[in-house]
C-alpha atoms as an extended CHARMM CRD file, in Angstrom:
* protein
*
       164  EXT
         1         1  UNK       CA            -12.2840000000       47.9130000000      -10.1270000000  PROA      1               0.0000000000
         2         2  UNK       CA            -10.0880000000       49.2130000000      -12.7860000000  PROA      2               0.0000000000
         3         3  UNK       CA             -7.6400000000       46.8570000000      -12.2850000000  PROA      3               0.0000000000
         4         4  UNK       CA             -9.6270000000       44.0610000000      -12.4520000000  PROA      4               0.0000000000
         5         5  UNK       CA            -10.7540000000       44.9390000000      -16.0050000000  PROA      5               0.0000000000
         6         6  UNK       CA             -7.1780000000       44.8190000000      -16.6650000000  PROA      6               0.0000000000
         7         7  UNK       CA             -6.4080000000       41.7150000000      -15.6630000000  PROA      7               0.0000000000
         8         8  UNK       CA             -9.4560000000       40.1550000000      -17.1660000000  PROA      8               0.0000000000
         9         9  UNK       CA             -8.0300000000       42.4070000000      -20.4920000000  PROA      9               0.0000000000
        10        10  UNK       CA             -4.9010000000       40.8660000000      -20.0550000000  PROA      10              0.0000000000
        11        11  UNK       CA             -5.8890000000       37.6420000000      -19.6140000000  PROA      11              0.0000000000
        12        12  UNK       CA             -7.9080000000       37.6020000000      -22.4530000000  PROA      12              0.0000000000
        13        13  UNK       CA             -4.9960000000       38.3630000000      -24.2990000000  PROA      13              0.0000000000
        14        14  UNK       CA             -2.6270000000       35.8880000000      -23.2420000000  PROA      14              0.0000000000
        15        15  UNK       CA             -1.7670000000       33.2060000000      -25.3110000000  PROA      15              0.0000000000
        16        16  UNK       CA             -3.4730000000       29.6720000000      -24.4700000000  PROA      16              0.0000000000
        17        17  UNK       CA              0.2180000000       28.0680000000      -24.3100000000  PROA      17              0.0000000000
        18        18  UNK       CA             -1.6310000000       26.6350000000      -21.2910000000  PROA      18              0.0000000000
        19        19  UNK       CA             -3.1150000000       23.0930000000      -21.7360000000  PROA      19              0.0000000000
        20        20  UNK       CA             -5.1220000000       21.8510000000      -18.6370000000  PROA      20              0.0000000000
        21        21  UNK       CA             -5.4050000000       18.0000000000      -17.9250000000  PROA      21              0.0000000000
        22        22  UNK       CA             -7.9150000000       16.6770000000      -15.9300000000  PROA      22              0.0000000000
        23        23  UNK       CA             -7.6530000000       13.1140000000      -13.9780000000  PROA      23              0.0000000000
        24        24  UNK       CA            -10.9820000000       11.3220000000      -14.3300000000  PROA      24              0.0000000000
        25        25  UNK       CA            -12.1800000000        8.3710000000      -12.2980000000  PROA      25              0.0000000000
        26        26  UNK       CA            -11.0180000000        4.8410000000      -13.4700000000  PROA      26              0.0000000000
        27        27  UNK       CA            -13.1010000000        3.2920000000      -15.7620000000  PROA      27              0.0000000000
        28        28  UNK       CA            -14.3730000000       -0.3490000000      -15.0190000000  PROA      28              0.0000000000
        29        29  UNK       CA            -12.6390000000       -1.7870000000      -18.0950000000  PROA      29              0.0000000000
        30        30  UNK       CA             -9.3750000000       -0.2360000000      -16.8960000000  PROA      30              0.0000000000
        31        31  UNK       CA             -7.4280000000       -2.9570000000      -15.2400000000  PROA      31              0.0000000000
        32        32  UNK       CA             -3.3790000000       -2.6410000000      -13.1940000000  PROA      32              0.0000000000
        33        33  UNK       CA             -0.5980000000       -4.2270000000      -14.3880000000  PROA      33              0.0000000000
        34        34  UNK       CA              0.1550000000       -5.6470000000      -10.2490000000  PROA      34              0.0000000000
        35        35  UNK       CA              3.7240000000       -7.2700000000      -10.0560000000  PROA      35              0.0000000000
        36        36  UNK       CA              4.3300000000       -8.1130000000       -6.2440000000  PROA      36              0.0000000000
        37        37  UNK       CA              8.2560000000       -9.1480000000       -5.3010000000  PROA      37              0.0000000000
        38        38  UNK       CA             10.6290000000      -10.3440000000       -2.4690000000  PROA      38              0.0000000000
        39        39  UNK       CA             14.3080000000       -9.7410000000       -2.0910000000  PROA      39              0.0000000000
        40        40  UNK       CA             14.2970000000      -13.6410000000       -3.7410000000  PROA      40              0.0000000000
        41        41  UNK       CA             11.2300000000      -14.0170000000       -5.9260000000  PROA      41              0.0000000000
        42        42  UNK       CA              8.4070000000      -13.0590000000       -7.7030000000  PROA      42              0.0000000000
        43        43  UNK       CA              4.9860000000      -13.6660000000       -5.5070000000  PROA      43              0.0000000000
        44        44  UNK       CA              2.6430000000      -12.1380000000       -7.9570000000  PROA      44              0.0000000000
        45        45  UNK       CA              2.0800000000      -10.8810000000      -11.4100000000  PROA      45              0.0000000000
        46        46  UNK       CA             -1.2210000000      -10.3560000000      -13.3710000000  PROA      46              0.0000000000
        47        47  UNK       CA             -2.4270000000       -8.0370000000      -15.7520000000  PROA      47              0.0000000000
        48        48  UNK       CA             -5.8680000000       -8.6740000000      -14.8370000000  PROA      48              0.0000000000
        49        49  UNK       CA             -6.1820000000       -6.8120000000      -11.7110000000  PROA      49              0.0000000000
        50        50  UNK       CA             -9.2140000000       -4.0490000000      -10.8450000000  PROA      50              0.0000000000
        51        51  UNK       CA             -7.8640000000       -2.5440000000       -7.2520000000  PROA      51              0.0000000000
        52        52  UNK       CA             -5.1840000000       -2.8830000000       -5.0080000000  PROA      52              0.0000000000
        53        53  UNK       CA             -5.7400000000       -2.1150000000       -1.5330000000  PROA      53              0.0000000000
        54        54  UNK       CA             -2.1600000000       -1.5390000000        0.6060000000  PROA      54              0.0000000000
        55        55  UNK       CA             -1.3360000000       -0.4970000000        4.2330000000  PROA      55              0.0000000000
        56        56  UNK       CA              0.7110000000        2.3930000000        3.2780000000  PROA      56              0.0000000000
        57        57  UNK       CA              2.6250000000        4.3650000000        6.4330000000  PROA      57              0.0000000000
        58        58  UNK       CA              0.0120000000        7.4380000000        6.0280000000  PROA      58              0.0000000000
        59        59  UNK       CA             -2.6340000000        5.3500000000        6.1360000000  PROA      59              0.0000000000
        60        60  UNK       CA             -4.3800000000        2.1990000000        3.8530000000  PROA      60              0.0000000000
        61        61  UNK       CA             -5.2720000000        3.3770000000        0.8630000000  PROA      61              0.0000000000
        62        62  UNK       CA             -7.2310000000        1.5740000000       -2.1700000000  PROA      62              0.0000000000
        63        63  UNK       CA             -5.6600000000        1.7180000000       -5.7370000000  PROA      63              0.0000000000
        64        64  UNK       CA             -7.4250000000        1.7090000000       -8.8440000000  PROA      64              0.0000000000
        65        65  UNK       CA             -6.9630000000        2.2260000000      -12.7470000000  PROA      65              0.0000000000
        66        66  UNK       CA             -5.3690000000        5.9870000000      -13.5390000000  PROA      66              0.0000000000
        67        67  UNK       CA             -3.9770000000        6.6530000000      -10.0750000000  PROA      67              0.0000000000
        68        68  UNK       CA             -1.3180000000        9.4770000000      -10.1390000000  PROA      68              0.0000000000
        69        69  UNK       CA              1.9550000000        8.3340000000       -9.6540000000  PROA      69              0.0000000000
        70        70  UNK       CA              3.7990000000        8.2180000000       -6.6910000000  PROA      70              0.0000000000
        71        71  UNK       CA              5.7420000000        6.1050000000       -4.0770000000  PROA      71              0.0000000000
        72        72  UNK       CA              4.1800000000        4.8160000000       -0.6010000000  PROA      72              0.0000000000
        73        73  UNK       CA              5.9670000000        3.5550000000        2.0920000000  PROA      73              0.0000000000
        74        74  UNK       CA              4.2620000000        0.3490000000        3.3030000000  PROA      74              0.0000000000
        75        75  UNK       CA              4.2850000000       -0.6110000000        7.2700000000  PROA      75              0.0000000000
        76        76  UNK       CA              2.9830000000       -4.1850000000        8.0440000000  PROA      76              0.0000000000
        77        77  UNK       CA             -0.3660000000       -5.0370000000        7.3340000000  PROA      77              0.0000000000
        78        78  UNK       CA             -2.3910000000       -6.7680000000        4.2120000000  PROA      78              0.0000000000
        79        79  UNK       CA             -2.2610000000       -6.3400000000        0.9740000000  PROA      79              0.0000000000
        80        80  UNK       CA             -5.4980000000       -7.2990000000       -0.7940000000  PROA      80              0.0000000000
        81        81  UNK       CA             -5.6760000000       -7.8590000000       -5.0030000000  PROA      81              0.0000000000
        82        82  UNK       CA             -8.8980000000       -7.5620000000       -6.1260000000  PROA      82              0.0000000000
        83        83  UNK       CA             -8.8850000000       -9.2940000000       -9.9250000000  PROA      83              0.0000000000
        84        84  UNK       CA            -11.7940000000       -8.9120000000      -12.5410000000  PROA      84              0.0000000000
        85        85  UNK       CA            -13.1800000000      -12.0320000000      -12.1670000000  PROA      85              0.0000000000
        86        86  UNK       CA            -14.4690000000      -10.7620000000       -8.4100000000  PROA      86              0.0000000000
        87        87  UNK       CA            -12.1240000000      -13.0530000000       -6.5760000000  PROA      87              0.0000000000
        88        88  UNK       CA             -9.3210000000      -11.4660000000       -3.9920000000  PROA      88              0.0000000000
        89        89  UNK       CA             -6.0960000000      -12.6910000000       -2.6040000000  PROA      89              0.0000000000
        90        90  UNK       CA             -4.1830000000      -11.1360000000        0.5680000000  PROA      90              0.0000000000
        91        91  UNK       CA             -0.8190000000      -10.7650000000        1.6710000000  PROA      91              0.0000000000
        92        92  UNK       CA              0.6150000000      -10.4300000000        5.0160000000  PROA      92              0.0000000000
        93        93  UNK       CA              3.2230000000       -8.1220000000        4.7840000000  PROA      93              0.0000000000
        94        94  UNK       CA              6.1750000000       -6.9810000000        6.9560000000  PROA      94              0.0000000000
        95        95  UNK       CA              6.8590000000       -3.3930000000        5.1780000000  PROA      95              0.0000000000
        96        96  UNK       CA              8.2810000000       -2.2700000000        1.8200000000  PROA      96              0.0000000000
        97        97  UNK       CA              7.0250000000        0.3780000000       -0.9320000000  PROA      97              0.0000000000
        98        98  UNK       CA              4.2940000000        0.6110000000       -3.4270000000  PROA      98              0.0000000000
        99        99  UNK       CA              5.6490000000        2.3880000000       -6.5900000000  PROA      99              0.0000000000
       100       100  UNK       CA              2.4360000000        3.8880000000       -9.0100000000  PROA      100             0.0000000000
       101       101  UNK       CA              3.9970000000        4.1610000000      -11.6470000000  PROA      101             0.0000000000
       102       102  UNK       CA              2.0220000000        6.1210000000      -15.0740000000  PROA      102             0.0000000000
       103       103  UNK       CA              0.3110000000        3.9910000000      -17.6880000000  PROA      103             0.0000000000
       104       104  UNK       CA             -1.9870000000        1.8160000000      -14.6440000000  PROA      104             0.0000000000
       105       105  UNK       CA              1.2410000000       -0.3350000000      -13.5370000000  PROA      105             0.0000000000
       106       106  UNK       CA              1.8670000000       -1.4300000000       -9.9280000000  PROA      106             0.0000000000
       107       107  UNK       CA              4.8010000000       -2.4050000000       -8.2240000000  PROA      107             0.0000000000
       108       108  UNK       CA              4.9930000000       -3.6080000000       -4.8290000000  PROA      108             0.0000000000
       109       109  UNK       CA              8.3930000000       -4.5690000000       -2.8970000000  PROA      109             0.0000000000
       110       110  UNK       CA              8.0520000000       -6.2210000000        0.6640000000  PROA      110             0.0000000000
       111       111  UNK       CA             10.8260000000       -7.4110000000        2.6340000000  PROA      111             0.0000000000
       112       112  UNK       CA              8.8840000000      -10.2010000000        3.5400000000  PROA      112             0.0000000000
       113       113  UNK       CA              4.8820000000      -11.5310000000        2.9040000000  PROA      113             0.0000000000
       114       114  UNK       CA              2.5600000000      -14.8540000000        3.0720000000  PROA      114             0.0000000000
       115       115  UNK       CA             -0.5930000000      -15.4060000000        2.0060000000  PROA      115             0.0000000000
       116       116  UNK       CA             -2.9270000000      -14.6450000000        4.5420000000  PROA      116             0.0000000000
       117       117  UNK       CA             -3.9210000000      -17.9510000000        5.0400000000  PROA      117             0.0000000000
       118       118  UNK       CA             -0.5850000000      -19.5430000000        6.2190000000  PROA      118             0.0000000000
       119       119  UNK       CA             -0.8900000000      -17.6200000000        9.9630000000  PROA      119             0.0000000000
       120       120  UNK       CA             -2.2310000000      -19.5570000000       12.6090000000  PROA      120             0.0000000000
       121       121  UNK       CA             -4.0600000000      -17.4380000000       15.1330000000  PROA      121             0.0000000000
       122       122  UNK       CA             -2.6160000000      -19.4640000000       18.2260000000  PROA      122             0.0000000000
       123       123  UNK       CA              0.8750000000      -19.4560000000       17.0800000000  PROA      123             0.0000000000
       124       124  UNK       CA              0.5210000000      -15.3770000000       16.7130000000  PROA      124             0.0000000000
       125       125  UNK       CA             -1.1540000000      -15.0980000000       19.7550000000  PROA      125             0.0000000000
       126       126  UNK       CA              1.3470000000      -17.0310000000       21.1690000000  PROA      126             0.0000000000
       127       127  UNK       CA              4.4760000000      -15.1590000000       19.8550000000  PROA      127             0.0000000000
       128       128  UNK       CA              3.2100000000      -11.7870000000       20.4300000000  PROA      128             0.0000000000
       129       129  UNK       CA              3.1390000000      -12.7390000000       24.6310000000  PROA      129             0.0000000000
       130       130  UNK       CA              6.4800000000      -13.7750000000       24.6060000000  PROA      130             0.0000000000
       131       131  UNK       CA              7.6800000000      -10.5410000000       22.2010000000  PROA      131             0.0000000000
       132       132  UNK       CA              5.5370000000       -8.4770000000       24.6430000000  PROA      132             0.0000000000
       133       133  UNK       CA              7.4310000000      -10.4880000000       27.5710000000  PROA      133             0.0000000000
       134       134  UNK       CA             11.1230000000       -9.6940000000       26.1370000000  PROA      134             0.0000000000
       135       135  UNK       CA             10.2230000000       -6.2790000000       25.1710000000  PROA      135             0.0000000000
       136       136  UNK       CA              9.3970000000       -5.2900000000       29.1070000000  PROA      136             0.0000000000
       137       137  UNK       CA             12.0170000000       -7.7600000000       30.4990000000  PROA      137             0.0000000000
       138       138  UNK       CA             15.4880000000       -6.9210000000       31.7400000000  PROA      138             0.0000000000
       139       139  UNK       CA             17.7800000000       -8.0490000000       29.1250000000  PROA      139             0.0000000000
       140       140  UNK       CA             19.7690000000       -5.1010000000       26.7500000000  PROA      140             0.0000000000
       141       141  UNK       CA             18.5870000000       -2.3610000000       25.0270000000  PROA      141             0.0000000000
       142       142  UNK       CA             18.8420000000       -3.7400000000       21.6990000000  PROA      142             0.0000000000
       143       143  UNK       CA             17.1900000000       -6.7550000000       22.5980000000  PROA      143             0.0000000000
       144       144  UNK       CA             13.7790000000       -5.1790000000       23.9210000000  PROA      144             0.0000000000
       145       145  UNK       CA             13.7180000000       -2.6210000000       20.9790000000  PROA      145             0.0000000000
       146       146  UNK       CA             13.8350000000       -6.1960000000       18.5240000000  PROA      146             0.0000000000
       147       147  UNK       CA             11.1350000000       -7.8120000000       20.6060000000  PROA      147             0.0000000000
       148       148  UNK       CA              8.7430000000       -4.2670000000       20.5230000000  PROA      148             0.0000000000
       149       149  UNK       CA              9.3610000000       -4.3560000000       16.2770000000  PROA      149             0.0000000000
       150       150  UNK       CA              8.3530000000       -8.0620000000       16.3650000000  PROA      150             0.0000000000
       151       151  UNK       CA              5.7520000000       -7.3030000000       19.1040000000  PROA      151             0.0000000000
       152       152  UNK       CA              4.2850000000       -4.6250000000       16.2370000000  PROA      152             0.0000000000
       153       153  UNK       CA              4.5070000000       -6.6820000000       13.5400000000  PROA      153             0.0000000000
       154       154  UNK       CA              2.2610000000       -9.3370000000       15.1950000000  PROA      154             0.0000000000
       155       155  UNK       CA             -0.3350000000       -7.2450000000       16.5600000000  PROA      155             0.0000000000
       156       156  UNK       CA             -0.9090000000       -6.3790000000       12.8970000000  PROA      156             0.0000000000
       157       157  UNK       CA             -0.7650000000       -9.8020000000       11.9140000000  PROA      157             0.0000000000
       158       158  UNK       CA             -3.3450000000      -10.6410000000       14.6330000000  PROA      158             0.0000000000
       159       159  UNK       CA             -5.8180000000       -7.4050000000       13.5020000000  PROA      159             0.0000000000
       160       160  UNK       CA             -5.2160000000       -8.7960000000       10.1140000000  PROA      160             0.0000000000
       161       161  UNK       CA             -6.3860000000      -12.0430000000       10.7040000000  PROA      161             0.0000000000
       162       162  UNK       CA             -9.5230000000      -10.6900000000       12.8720000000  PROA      162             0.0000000000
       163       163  UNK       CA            -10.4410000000       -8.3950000000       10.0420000000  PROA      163             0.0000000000
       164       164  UNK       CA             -9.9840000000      -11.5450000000        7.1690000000  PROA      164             0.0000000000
């Protein structure tokens, strides 16, 4: 017990060199300054933008106003702008990173992405047999390993589309 008092003595004492920040929740008049590029081109840029919402590799995750900082790996899947006005606008895309950066800016780099819109359900459906075919056939190694990454890519395309 008489330590306690001690500490609680001490720490009484002790200089408050400490400052403590807390994170608060985004405020609705916050907004994300989103740019969204290829390799080749700029897809998207807006200043106007309330949440983000990203397939990131440990798991989707929604991103608002004030997020902490950080870097995500993104694995295929959508990526969904939601913009003040209410409207939304989705990607398809094939895997890249999502850099938070301080200050409510957004950076996302895919490899590849389409609007959402542009897939054809058939022509997926389509592709994904004859990935799935190659990708349990007999030719080489290499070849079946390429056929199971484009096999993955459109089953997410394909639960993309069914969850539009």
């Amino acid at each position: 017990m008489a330590s306690l008092r001690l500490i609680n003595s001490a720490a009484r004492r002790a200089p408050s060199a400490i400052h403590v920040v807390r994170r608060g929740y985004a405020e609705a008049s916050d907004k994300i300054q989103l740019s969204m590029a290829l390799p080749h081109q700029s897809i998207f840029s807006s200043t106007d933008v309330v949440q983000v919402n990203v397939c990131a590799a440990t798991g989707d995750m929604g991103i608002l106003a004030n997020h902490v900082p950080s870097v995500e790996p993104l694995r295929p899947g959508v990526v969904e702008v939601i913009e003040s006005a209410g409207g939304s606008k989705k990607w398809f895309i094939s895997g890249g990173f999502a850099t938070i950066h301080p200050n409510n800016k957004l950076t996302i780099n895919a490899v590849e992405a389409a609007p959402l819109e542009d897939f054809s359900v058939e022509s997926i459906r389509t592709n994904l047999q004859e990935a799935l075919r190659v990708a349990s056939g007999n030719g080489s190694e290499e070849d079946k390993l390429e056929a199971r990454i484009e096999a993955d890519v459109y089953e997410s395309l394909q639960h993309a589309l069914g969850s539009k």
